[in-house]
C-alpha positions as CSV (number, residue, x, y, z in Angstrom):
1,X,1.6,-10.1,3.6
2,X,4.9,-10.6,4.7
3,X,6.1,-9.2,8.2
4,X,9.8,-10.0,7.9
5,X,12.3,-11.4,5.4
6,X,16.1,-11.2,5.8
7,X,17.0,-12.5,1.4
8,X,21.0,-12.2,1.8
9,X,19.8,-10.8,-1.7
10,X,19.8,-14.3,-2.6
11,X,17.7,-14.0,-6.2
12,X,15.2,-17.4,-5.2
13,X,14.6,-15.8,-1.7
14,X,13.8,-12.3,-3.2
15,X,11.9,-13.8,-5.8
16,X,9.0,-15.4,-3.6
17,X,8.1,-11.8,-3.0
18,X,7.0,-11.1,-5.8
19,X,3.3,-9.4,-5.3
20,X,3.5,-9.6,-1.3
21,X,3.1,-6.6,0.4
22,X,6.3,-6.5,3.1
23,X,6.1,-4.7,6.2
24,X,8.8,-1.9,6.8
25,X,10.7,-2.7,10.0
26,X,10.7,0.1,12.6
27,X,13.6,1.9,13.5
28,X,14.7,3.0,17.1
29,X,17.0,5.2,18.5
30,X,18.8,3.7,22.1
31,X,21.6,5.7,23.5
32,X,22.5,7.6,20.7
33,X,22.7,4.5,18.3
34,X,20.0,4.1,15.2
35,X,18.7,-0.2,15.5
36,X,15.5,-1.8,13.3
37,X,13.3,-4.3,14.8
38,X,13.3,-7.6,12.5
């Protein structure tokens, strides 16, 4: 299980997750603006 990856959709780095489940990052909404937790 993976809880956060940031790939820069660099092919290796996207590769090693391959059959891992990956957590969705939550979004919030402060003052009007939409941010993700990561």
């Amino acid at each position: 299980m993976v809880g956060y990856v940031e790939p820069h959709v660099r092919p290796d780095t996207l590769s090693l997750l391959n059959g891992r489940e990956v957590l969705l990052n939550k979004k919030n909404e402060y003052r009007g603006t939409q941010l993700r937790e990561g």
